[in-house]
Backbone as CSV, one residue per row, in Angstrom:
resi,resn,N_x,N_y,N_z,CA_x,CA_y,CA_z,C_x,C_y,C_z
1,UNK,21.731,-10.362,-78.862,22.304,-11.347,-77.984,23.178,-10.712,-76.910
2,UNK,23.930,-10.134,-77.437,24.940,-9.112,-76.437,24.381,-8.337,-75.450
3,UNK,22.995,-7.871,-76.155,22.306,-6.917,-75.327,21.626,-7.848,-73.972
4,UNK,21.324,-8.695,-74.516,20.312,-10.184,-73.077,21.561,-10.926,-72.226
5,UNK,22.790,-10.850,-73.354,23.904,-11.547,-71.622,24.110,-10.426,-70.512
6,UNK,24.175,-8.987,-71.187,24.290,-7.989,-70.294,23.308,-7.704,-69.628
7,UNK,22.031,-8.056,-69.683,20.660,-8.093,-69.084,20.628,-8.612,-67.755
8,UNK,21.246,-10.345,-68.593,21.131,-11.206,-67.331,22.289,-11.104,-66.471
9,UNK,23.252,-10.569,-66.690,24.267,-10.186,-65.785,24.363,-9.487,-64.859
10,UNK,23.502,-8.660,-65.212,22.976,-7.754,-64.010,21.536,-8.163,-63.193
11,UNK,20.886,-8.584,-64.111,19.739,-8.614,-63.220,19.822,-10.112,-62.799
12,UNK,20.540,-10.983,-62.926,20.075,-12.155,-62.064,21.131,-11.978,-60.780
13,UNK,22.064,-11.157,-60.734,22.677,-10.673,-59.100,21.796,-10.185,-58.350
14,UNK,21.303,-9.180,-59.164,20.440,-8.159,-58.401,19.115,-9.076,-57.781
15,UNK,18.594,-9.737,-58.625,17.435,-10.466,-58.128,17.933,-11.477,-57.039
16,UNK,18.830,-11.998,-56.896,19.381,-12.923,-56.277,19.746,-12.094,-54.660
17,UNK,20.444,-10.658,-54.605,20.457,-9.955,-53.780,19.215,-9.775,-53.285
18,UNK,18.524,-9.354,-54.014,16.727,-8.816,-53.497,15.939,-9.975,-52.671
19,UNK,16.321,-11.179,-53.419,15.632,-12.650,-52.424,16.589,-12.864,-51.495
20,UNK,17.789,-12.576,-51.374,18.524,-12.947,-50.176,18.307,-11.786,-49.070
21,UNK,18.080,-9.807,-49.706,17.878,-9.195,-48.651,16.754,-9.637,-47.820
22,UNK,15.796,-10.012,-48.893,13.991,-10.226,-48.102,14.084,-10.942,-47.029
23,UNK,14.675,-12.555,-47.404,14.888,-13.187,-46.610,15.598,-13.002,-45.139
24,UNK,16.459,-12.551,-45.106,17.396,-11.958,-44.287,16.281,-11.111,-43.315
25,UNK,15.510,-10.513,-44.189,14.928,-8.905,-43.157,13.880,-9.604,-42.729
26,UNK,12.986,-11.044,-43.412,12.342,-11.669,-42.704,12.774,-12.177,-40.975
27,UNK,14.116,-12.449,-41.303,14.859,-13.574,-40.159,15.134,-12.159,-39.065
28,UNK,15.608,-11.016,-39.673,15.865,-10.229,-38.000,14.566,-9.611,-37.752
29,UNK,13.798,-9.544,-38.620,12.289,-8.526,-37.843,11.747,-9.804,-36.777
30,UNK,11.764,-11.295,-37.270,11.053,-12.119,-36.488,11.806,-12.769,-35.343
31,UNK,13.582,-12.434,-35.521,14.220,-12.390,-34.322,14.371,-11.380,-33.443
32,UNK,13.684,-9.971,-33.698,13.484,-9.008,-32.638,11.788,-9.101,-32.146
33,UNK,11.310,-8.733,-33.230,9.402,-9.173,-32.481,8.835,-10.364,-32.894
34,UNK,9.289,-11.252,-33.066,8.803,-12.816,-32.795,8.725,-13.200,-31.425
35,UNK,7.385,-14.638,-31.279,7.292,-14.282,-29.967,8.580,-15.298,-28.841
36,UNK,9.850,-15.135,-29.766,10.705,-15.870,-28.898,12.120,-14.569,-29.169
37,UNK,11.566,-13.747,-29.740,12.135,-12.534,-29.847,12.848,-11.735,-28.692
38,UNK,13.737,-10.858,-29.155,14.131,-10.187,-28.197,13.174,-9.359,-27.569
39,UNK,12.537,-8.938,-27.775,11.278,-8.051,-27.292,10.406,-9.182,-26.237
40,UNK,10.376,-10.055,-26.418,9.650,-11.463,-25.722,10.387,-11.732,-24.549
41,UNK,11.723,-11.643,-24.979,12.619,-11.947,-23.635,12.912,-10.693,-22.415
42,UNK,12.834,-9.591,-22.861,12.416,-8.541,-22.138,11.475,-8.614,-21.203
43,UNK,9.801,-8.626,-22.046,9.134,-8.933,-21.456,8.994,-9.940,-20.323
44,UNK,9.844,-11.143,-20.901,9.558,-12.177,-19.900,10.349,-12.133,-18.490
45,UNK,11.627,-10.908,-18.929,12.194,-10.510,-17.901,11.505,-9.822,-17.145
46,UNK,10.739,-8.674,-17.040,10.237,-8.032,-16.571,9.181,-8.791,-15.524
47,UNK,8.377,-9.815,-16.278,7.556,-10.709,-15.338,7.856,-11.363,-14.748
48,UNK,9.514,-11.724,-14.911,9.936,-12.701,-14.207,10.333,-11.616,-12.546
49,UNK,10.781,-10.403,-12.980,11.239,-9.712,-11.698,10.386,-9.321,-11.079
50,UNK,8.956,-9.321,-11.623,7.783,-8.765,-10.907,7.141,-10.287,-9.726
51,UNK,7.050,-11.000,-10.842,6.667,-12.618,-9.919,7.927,-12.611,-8.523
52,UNK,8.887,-12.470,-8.959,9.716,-12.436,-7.947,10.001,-11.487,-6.736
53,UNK,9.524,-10.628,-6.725,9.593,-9.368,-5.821,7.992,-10.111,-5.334
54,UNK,6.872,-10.478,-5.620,5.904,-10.819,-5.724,6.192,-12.087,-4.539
55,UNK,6.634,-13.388,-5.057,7.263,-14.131,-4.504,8.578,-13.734,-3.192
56,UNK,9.065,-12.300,-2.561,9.586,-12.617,-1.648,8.820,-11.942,-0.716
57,UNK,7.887,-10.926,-1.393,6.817,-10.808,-0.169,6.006,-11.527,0.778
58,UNK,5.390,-12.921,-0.335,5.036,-13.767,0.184,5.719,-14.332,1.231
59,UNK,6.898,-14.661,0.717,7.970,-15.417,1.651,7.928,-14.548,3.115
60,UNK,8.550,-13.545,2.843,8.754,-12.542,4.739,7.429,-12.849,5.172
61,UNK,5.696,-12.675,4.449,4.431,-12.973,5.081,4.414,-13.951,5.759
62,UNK,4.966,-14.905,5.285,4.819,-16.446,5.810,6.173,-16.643,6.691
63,UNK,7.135,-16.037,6.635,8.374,-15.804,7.762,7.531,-15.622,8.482
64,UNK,6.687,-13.829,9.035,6.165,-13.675,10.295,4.980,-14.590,10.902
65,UNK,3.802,-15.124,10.008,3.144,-16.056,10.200,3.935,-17.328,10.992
66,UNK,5.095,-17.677,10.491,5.429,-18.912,11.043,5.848,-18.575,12.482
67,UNK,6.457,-17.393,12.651,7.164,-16.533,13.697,6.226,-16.762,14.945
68,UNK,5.016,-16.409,14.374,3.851,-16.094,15.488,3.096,-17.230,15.810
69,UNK,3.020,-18.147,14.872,3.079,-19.609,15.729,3.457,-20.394,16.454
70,UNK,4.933,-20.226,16.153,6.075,-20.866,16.669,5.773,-20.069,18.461
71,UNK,5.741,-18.736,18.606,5.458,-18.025,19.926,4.278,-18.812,20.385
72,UNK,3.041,-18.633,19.988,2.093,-19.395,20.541,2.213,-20.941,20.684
73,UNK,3.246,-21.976,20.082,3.239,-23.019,20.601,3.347,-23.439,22.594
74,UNK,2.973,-24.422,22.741,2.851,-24.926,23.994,4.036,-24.869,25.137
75,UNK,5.211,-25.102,24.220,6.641,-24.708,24.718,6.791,-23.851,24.869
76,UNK,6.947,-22.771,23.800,7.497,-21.561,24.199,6.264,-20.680,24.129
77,UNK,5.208,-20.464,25.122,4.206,-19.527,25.526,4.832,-18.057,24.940
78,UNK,4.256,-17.378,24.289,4.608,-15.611,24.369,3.395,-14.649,25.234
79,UNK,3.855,-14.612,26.578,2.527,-13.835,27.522,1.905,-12.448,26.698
80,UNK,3.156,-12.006,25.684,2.368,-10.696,25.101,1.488,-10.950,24.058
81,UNK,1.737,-12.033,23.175,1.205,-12.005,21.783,-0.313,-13.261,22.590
82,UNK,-0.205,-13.653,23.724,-1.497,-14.536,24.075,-2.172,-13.480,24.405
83,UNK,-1.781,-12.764,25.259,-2.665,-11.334,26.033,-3.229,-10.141,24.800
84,UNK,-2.305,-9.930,23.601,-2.991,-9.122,22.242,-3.919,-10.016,21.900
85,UNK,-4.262,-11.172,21.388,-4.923,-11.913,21.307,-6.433,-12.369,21.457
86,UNK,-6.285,-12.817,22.993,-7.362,-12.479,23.820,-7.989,-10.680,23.762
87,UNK,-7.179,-9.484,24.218,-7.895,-8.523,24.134,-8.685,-8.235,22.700
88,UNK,-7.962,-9.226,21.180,-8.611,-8.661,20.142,-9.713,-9.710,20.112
89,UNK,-9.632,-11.111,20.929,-10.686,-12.057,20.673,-12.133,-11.177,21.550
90,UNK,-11.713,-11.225,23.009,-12.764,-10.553,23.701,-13.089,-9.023,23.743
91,UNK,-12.397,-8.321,23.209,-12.450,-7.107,23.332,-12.743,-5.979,24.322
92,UNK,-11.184,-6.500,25.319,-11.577,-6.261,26.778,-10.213,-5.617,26.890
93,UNK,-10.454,-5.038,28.053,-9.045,-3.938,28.656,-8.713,-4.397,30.022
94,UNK,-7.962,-3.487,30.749,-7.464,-3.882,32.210,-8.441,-2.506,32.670
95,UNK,-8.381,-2.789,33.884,-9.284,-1.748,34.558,-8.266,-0.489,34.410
96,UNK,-7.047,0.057,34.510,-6.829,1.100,34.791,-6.035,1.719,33.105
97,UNK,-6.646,0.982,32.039,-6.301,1.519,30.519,-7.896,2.178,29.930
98,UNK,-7.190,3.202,28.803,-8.633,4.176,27.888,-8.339,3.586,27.429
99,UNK,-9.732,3.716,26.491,-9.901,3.461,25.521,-10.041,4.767,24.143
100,UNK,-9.643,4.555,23.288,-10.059,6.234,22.381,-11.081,5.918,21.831
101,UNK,-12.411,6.454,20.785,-12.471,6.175,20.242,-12.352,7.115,18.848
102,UNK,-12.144,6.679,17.521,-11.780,7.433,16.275,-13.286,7.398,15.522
103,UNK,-13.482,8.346,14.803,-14.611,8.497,13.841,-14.030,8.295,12.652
């Protein structure tokens, strides 16, 4: 009898430790690589700074796009950007400009 209270004295801590470590090491392995994990949020950082650098390129593209409309509107004519224009529509020069050509 003496010998089984000292049994269970020890081993039902110990077992009780062992299901509480498991548990435990379940909860931080799936709070570092779970997919809401720290490793997840990294990642999502990373895509988030890439979409975004991504997203302000776009933006300045569509700055100069708007830029060069706004010149060609009816109001404010731009004689240089109508005259690039035309030379890239017709593909014509002034009489006293070369032309190169590149291979």
């Amino acid at each position: 009898m003496v010998k089984r209270r000292r049994l269970r004295a020890i081993l039902i801590p110990l077992v009780l430790y062992a299901v509480s470590g498991a548990a435990a090491s379940y909860f931080v392995w799936h709070a570092y690589n779970g997919t809401r994990g720290l490793k997840a949020k990294e990642e999502y950082k990373m895509k988030i700074d890439e979409l975004q650098a991504r997203l302000d390129s776009l933006q300045s593209d569509r700055n100069g796009w708007e830029r060069r409309v706004r010149m060609m509107s009816a109001d404010s004519l731009d004689r240089d950007l109508l005259e690039e224009q035309a030379r890239v529509t017709l593909g014509r020069v002034h009489k006293d400009e070369l032309i190169f050509f590149y291979r």
